[in-house]
mmCIF file of the N, C-alpha and C atoms, coordinates in Angstrom:
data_MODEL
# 
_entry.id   MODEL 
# 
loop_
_atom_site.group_PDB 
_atom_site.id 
_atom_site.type_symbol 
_atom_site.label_atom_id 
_atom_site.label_alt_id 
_atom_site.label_comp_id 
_atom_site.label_asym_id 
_atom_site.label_entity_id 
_atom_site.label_seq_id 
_atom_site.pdbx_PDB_ins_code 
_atom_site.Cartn_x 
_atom_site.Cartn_y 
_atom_site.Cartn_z 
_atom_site.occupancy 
_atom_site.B_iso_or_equiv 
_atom_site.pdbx_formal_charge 
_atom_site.auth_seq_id 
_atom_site.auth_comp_id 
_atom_site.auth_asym_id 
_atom_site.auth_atom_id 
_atom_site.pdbx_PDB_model_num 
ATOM 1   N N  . UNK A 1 1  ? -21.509 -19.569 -16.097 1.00 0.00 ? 1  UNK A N  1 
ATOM 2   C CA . UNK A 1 1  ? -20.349 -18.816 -16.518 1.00 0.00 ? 1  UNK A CA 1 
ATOM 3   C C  . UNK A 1 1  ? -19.251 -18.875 -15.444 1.00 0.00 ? 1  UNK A C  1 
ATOM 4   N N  . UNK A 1 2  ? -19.616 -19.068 -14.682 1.00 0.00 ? 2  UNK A N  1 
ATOM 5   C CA . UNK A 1 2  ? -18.543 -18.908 -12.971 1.00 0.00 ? 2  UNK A CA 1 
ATOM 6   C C  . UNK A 1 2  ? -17.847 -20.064 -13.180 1.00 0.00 ? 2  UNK A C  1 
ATOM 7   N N  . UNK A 1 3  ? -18.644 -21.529 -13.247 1.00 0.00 ? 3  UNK A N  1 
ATOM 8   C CA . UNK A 1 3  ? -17.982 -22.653 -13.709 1.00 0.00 ? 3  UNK A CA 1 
ATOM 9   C C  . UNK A 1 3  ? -17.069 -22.801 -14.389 1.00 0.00 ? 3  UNK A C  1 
ATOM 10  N N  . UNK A 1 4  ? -17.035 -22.118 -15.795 1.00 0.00 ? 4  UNK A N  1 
ATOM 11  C CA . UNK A 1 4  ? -16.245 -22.291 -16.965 1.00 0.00 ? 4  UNK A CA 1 
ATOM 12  C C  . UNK A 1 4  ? -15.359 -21.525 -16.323 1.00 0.00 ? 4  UNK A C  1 
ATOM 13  N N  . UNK A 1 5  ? -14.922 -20.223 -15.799 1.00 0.00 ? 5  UNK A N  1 
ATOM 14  C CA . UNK A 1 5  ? -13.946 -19.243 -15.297 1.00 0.00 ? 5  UNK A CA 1 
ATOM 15  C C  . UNK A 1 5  ? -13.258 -20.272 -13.924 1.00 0.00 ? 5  UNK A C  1 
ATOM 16  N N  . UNK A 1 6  ? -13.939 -21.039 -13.651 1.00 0.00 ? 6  UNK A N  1 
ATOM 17  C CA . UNK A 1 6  ? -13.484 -22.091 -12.222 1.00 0.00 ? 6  UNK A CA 1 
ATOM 18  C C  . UNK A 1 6  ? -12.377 -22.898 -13.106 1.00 0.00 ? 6  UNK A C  1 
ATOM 19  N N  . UNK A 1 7  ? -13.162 -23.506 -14.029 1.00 0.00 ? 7  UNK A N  1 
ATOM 20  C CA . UNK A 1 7  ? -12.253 -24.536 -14.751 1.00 0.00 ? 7  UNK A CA 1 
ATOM 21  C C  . UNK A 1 7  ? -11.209 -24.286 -15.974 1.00 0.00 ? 7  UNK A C  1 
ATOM 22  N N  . UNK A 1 8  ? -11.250 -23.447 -16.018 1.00 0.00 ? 8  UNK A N  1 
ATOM 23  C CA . UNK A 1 8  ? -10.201 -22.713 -16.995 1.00 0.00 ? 8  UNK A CA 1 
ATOM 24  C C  . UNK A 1 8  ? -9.048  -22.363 -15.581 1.00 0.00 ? 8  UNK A C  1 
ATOM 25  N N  . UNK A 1 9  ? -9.091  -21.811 -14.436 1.00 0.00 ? 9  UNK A N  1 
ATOM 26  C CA . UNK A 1 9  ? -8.177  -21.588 -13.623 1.00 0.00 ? 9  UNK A CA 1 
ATOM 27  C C  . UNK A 1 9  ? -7.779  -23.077 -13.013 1.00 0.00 ? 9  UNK A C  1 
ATOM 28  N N  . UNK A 1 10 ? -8.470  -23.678 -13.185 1.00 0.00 ? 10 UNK A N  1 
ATOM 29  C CA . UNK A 1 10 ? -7.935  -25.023 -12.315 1.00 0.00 ? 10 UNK A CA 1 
ATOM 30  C C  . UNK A 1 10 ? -6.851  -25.552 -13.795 1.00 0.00 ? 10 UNK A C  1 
ATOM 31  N N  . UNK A 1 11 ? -7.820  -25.554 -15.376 1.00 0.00 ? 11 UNK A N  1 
ATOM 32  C CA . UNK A 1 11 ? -6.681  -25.536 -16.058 1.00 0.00 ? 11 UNK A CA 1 
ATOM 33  C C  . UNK A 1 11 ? -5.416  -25.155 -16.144 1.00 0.00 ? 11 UNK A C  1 
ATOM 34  N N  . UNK A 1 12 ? -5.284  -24.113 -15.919 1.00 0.00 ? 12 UNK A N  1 
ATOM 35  C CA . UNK A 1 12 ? -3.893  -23.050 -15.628 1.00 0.00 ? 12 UNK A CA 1 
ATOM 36  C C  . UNK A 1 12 ? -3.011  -23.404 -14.712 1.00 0.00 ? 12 UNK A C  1 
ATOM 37  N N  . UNK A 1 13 ? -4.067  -23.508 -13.276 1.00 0.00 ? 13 UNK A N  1 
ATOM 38  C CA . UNK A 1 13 ? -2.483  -24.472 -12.371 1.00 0.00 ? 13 UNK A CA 1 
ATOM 39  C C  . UNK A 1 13 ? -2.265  -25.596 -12.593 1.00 0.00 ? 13 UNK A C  1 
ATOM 40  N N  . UNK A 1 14 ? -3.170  -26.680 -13.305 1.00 0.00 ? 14 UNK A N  1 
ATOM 41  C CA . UNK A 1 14 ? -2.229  -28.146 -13.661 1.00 0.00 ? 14 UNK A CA 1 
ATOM 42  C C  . UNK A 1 14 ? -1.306  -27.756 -14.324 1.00 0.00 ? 14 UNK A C  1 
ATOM 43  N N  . UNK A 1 15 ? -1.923  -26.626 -15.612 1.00 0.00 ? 15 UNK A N  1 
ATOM 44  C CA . UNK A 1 15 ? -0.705  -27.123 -16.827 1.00 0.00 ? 15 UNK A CA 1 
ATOM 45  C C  . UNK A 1 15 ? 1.179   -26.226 -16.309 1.00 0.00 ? 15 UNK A C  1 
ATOM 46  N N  . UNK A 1 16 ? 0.155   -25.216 -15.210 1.00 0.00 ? 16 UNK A N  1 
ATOM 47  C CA . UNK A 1 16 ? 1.579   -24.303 -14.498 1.00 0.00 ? 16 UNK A CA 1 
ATOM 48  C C  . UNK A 1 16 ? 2.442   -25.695 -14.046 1.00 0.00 ? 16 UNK A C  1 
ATOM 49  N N  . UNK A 1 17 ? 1.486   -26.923 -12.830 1.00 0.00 ? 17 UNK A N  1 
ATOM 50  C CA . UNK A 1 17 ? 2.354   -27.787 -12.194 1.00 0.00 ? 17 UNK A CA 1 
ATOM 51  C C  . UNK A 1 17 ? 3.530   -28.529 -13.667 1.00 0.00 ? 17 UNK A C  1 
ATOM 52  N N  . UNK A 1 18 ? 2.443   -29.484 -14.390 1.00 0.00 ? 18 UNK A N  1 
ATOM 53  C CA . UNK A 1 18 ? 3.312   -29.805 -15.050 1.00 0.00 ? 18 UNK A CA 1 
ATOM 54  C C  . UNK A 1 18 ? 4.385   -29.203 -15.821 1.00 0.00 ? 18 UNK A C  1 
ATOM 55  N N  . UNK A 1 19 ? 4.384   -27.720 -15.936 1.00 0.00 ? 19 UNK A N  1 
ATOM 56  C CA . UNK A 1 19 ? 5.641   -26.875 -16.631 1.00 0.00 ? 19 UNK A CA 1 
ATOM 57  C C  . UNK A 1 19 ? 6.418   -27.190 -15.329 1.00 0.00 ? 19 UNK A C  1 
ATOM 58  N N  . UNK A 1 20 ? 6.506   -26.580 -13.906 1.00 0.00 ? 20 UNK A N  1 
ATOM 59  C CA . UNK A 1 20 ? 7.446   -26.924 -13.322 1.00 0.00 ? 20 UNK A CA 1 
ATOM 60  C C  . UNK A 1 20 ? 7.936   -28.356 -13.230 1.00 0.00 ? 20 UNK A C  1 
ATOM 61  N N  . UNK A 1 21 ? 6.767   -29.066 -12.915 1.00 0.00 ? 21 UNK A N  1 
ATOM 62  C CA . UNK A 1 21 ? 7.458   -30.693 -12.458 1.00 0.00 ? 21 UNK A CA 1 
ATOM 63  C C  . UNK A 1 21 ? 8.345   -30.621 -14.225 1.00 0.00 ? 21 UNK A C  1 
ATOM 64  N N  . UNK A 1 22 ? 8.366   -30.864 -14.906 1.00 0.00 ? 22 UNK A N  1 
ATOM 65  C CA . UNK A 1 22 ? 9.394   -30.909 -16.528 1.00 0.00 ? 22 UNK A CA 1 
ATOM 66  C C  . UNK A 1 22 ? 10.576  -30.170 -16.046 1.00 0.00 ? 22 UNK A C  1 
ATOM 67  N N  . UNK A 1 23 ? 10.431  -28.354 -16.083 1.00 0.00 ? 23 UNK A N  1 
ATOM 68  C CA . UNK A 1 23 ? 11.407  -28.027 -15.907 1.00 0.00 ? 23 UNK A CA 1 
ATOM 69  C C  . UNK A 1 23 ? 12.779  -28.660 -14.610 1.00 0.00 ? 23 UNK A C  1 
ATOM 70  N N  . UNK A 1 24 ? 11.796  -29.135 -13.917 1.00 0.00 ? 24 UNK A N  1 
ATOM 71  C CA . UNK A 1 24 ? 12.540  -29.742 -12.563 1.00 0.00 ? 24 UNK A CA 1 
ATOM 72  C C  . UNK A 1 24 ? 13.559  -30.757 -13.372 1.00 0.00 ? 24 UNK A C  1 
ATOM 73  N N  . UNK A 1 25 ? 12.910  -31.658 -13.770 1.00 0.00 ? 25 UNK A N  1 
ATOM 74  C CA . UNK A 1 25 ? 13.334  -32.984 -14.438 1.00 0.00 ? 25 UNK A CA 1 
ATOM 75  C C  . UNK A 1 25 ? 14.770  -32.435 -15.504 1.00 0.00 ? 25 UNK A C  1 
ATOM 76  N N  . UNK A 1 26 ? 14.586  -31.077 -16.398 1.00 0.00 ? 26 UNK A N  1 
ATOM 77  C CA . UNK A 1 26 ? 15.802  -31.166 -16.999 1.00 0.00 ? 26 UNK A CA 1 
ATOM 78  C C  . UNK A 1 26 ? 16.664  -30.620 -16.201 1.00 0.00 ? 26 UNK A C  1 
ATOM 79  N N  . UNK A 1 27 ? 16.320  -29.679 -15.318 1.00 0.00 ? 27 UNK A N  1 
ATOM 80  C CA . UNK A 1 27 ? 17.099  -28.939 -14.670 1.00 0.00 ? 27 UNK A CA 1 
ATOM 81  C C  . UNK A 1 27 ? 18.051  -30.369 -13.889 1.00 0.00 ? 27 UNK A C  1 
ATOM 82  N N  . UNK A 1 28 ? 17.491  -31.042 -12.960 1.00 0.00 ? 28 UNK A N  1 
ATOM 83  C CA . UNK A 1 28 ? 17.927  -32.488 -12.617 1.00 0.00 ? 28 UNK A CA 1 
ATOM 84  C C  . UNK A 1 28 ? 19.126  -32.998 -13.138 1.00 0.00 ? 28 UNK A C  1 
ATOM 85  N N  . UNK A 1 29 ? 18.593  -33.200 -14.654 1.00 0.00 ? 29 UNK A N  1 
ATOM 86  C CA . UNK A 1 29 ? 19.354  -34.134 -15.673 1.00 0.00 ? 29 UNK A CA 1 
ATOM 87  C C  . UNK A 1 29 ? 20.949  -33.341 -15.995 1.00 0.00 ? 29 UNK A C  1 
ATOM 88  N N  . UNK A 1 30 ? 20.479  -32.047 -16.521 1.00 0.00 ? 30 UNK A N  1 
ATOM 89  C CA . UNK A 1 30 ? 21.154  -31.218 -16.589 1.00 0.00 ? 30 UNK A CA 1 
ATOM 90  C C  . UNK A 1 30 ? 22.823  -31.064 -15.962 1.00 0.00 ? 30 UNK A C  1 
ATOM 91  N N  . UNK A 1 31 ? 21.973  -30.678 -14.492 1.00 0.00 ? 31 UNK A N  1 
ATOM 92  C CA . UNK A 1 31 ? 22.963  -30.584 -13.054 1.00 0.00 ? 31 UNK A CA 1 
ATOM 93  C C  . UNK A 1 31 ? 23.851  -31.746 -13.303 1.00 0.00 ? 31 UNK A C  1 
ATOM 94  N N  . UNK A 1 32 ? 23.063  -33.481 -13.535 1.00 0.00 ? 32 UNK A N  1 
ATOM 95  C CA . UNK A 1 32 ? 24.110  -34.826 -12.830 1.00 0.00 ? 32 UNK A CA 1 
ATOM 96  C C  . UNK A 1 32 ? 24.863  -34.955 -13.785 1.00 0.00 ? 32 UNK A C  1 
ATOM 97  N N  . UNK A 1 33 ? 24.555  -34.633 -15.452 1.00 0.00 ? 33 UNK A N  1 
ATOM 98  C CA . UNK A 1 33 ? 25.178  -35.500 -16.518 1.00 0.00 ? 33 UNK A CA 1 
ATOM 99  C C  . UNK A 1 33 ? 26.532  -34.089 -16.538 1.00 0.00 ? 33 UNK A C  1 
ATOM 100 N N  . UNK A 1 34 ? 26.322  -32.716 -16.747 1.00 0.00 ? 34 UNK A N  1 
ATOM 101 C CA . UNK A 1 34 ? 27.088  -32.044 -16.402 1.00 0.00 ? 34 UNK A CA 1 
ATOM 102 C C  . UNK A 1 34 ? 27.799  -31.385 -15.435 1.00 0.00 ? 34 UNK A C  1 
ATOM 103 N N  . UNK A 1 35 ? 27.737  -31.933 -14.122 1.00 0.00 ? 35 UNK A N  1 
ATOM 104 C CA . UNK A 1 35 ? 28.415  -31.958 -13.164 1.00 0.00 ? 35 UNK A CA 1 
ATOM 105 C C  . UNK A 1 35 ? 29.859  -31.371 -13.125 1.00 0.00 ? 35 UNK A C  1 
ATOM 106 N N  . UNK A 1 36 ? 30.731  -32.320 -14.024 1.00 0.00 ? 36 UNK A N  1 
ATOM 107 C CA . UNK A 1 36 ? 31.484  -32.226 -13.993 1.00 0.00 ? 36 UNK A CA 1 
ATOM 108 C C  . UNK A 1 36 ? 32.400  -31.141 -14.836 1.00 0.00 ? 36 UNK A C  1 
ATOM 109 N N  . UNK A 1 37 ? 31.816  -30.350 -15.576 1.00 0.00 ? 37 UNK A N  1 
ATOM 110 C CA . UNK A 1 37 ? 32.199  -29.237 -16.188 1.00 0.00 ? 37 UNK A CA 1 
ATOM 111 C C  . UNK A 1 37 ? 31.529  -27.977 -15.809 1.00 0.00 ? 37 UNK A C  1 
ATOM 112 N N  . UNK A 1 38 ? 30.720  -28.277 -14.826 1.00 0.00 ? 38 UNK A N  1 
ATOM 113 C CA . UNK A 1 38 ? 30.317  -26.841 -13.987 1.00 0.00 ? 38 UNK A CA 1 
ATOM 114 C C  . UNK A 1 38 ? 31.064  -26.886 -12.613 1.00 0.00 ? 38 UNK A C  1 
ATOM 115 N N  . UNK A 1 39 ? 31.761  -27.665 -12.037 1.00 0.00 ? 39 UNK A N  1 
ATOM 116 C CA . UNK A 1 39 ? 32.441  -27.544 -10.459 1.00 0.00 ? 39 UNK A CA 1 
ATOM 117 C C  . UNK A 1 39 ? 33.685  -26.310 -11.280 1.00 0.00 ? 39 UNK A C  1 
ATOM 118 N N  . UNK A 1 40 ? 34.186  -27.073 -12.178 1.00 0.00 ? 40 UNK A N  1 
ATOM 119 C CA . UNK A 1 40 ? 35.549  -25.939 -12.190 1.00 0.00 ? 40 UNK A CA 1 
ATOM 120 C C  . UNK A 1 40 ? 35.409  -24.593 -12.591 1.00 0.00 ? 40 UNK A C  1 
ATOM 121 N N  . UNK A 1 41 ? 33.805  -24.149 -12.688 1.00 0.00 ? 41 UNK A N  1 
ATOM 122 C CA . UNK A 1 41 ? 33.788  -22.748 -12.558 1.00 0.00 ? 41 UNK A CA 1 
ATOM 123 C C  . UNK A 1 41 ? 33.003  -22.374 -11.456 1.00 0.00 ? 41 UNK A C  1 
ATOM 124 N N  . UNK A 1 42 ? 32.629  -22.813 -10.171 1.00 0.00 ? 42 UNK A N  1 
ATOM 125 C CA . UNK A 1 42 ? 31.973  -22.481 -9.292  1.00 0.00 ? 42 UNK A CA 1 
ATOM 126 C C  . UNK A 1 42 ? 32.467  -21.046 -8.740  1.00 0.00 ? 42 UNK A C  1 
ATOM 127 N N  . UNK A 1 43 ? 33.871  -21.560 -8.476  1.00 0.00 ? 43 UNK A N  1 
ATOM 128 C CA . UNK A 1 43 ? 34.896  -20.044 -8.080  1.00 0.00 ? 43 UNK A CA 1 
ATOM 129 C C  . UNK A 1 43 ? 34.302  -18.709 -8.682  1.00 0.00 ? 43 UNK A C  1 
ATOM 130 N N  . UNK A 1 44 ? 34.456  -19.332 -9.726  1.00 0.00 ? 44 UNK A N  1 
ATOM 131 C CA . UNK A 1 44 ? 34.182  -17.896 -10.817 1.00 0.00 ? 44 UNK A CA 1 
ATOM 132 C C  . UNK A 1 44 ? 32.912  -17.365 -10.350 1.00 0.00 ? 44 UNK A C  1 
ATOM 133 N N  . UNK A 1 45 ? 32.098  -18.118 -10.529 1.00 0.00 ? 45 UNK A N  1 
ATOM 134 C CA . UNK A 1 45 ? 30.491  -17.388 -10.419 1.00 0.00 ? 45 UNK A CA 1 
ATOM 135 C C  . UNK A 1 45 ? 29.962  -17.115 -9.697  1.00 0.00 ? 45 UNK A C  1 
ATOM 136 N N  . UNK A 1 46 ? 30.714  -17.678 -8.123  1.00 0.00 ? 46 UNK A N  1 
ATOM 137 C CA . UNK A 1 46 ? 30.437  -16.979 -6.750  1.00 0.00 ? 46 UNK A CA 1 
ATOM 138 C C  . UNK A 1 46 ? 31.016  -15.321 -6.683  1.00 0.00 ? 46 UNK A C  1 
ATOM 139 N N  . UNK A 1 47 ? 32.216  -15.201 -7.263  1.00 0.00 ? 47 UNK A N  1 
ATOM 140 C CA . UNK A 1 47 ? 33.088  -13.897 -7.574  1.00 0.00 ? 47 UNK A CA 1 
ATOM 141 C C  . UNK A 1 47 ? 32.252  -12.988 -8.211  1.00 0.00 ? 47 UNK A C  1 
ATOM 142 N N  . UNK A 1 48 ? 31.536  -13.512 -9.797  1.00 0.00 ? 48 UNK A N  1 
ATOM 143 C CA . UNK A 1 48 ? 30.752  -12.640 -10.372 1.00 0.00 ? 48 UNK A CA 1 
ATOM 144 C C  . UNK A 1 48 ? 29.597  -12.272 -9.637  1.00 0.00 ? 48 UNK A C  1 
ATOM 145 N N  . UNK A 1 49 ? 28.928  -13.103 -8.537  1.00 0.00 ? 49 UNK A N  1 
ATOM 146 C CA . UNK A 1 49 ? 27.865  -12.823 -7.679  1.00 0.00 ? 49 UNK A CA 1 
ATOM 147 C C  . UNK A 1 49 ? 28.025  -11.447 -7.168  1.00 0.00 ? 49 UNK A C  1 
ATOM 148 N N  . UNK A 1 50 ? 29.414  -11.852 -6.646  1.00 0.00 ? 50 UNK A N  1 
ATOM 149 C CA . UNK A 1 50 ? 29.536  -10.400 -5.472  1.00 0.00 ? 50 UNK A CA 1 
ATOM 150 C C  . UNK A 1 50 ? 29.261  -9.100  -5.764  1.00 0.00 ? 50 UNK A C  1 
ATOM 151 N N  . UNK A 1 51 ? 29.800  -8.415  -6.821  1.00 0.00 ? 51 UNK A N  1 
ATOM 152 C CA . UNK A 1 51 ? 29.500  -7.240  -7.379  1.00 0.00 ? 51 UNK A CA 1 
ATOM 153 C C  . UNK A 1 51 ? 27.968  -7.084  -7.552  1.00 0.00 ? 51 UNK A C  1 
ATOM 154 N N  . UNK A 1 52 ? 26.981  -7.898  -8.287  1.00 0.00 ? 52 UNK A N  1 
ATOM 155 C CA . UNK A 1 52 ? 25.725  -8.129  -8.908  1.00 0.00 ? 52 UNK A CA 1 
ATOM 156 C C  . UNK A 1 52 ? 24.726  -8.151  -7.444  1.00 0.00 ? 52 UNK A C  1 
ATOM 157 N N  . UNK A 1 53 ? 25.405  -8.688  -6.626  1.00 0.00 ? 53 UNK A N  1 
ATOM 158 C CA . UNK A 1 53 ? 24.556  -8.660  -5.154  1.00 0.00 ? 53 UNK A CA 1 
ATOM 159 C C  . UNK A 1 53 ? 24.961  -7.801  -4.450  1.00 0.00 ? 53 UNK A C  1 
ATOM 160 N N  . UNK A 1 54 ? 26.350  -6.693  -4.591  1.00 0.00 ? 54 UNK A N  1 
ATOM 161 C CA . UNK A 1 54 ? 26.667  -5.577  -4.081  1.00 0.00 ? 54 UNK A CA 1 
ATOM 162 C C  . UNK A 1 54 ? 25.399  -4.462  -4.972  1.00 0.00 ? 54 UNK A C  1 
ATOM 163 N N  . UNK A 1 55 ? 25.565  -4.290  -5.543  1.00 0.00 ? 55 UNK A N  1 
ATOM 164 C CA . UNK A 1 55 ? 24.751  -3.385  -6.360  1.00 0.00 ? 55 UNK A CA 1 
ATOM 165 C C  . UNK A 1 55 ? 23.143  -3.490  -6.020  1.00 0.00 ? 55 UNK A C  1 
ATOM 166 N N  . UNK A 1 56 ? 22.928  -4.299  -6.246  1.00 0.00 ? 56 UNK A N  1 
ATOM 167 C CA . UNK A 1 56 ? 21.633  -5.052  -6.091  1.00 0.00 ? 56 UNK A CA 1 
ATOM 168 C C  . UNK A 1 56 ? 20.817  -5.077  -4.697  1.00 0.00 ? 56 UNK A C  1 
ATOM 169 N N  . UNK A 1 57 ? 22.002  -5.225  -3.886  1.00 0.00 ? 57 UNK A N  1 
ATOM 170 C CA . UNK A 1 57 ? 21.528  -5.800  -2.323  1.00 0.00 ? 57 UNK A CA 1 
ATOM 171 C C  . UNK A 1 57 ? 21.478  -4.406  -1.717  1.00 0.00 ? 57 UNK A C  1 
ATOM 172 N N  . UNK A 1 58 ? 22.260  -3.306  -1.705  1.00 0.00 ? 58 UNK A N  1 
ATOM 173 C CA . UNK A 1 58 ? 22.386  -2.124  -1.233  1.00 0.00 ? 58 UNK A CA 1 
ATOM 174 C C  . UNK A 1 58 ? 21.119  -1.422  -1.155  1.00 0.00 ? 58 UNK A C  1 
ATOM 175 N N  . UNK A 1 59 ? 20.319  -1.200  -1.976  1.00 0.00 ? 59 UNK A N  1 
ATOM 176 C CA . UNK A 1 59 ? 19.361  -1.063  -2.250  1.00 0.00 ? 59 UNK A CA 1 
ATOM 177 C C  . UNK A 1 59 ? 18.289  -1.051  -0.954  1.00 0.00 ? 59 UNK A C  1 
ATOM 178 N N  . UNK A 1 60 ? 18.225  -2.221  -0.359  1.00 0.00 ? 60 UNK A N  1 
ATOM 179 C CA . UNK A 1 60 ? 17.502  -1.461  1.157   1.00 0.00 ? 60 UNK A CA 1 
ATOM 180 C C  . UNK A 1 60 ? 17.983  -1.399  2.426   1.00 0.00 ? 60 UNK A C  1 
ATOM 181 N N  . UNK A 1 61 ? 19.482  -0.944  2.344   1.00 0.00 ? 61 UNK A N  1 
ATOM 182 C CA . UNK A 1 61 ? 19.902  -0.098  3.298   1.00 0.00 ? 61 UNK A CA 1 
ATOM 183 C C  . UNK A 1 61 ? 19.679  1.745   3.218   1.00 0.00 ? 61 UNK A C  1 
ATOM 184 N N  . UNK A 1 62 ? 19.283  2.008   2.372   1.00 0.00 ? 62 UNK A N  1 
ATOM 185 C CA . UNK A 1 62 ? 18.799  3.500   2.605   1.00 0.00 ? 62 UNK A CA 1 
ATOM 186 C C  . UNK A 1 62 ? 20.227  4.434   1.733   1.00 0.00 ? 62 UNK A C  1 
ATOM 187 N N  . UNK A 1 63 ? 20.841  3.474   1.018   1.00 0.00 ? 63 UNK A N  1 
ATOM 188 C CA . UNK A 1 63 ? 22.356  4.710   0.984   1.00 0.00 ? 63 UNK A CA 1 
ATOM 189 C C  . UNK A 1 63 ? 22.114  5.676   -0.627  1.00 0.00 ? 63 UNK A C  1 
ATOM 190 N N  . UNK A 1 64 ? 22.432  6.257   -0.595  1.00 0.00 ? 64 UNK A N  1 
ATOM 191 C CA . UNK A 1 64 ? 22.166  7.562   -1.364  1.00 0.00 ? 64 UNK A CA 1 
ATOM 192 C C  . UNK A 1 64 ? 20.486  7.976   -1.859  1.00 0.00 ? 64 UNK A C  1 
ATOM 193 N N  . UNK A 1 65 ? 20.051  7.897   -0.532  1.00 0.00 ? 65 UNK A N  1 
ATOM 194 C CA . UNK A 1 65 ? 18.706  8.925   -0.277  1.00 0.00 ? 65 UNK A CA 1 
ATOM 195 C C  . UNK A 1 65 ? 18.820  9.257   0.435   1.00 0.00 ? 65 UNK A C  1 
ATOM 196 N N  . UNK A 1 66 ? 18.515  10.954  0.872   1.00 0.00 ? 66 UNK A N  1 
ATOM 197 C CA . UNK A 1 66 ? 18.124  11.359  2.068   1.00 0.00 ? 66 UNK A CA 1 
ATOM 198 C C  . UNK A 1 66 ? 17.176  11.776  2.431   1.00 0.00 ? 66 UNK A C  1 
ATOM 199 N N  . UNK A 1 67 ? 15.810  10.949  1.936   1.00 0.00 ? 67 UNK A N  1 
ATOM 200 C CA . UNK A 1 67 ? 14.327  11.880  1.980   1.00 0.00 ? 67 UNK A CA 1 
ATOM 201 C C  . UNK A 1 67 ? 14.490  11.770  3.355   1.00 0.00 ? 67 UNK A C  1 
ATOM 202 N N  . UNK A 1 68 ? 14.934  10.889  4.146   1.00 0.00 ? 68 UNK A N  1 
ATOM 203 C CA . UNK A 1 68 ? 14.435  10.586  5.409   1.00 0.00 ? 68 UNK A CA 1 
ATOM 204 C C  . UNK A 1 68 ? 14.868  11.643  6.386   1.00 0.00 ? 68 UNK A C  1 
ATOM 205 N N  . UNK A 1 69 ? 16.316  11.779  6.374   1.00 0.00 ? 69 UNK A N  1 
ATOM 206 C CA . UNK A 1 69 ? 16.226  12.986  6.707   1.00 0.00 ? 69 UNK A CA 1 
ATOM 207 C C  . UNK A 1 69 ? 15.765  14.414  6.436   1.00 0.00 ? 69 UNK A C  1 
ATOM 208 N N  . UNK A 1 70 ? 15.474  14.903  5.392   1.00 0.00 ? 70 UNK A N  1 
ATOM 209 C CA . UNK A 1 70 ? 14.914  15.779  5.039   1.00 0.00 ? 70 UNK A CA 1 
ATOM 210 C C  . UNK A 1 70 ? 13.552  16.123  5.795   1.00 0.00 ? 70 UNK A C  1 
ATOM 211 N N  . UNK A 1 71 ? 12.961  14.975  5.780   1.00 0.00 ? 71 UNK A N  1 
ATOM 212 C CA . UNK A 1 71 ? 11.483  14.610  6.671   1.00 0.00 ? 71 UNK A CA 1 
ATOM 213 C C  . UNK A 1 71 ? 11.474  15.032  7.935   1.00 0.00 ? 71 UNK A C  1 
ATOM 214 N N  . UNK A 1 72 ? 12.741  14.380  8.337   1.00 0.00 ? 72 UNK A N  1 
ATOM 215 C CA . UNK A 1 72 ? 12.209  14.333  10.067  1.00 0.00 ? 72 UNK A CA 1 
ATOM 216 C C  . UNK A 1 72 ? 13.050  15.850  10.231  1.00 0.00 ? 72 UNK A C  1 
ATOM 217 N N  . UNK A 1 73 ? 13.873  16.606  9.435   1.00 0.00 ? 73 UNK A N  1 
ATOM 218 C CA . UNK A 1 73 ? 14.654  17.761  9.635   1.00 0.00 ? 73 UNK A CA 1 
ATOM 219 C C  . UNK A 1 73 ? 13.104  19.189  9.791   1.00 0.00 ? 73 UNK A C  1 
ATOM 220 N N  . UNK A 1 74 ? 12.478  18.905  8.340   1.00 0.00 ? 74 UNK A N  1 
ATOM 221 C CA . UNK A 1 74 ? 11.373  19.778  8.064   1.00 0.00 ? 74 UNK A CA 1 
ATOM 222 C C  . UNK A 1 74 ? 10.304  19.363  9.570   1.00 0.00 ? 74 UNK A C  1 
ATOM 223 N N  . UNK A 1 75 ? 10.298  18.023  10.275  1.00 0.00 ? 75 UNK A N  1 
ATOM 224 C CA . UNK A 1 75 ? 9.300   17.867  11.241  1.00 0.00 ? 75 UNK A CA 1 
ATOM 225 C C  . UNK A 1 75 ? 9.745   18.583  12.411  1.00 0.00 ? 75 UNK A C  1 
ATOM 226 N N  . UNK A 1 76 ? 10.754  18.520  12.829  1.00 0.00 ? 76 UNK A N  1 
ATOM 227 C CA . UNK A 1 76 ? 11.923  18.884  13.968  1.00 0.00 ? 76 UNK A CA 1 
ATOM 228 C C  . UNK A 1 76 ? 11.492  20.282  13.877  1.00 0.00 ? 76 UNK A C  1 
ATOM 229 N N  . UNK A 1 77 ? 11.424  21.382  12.421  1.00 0.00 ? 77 UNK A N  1 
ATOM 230 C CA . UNK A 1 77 ? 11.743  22.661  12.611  1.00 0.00 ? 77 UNK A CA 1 
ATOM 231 C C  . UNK A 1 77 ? 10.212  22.917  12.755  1.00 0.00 ? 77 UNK A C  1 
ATOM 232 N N  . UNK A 1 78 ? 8.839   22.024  12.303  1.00 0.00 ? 78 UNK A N  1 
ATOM 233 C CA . UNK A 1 78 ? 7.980   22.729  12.441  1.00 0.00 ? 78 UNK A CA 1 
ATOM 234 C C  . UNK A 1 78 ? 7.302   22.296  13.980  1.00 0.00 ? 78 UNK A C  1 
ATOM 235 N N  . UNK A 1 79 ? 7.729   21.614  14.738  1.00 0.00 ? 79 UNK A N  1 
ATOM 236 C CA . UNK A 1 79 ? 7.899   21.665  16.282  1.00 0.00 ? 79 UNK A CA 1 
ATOM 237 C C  . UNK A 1 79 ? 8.452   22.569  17.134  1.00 0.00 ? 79 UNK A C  1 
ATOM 238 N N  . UNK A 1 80 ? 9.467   22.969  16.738  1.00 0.00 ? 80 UNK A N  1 
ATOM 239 C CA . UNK A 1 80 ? 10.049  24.291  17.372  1.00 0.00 ? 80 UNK A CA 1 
ATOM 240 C C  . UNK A 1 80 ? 9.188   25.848  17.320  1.00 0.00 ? 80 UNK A C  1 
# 
């Protein structure tokens, strides 16, 4: 039984490789044959990035939580 559960997972990552190696290939094709009608919006979609990675990226700088202080405030007073 261990066998069959061995070879069913070894199934799974070939058929995972060959989904990527394919997807690679159109993605590839994709990129060279349309090239030239994706440069003239590069501008654009670096712009739309910014907001989407503002929002997104903020996230582990700590800004609108304050457990942390709360924590070390409640530790501070039960030291005193």
């Amino acid at each position: 039984m261990n066998t069959q559960h061995h070879s069913q997972n070894t199934q799974h990552k070939k058929s995972n490789l060959v989904m990527w190696v394919f997807l690679a290939f159109i993605a590839y094709f994709l990129i060279t044959e349309h090239w030239a009608h994706i440069v003239p919006y590069l501008p654009w979609f670096i712009l739309l990035l910014c907001p989407l990675l503002h929002v997104f990226m903020h996230g582990g700088h700590g800004h609108g939580s304050n457990q942390d202080s709360h924590t070390n405030h409640s530790h501070h007073n039960k030291e005193e």
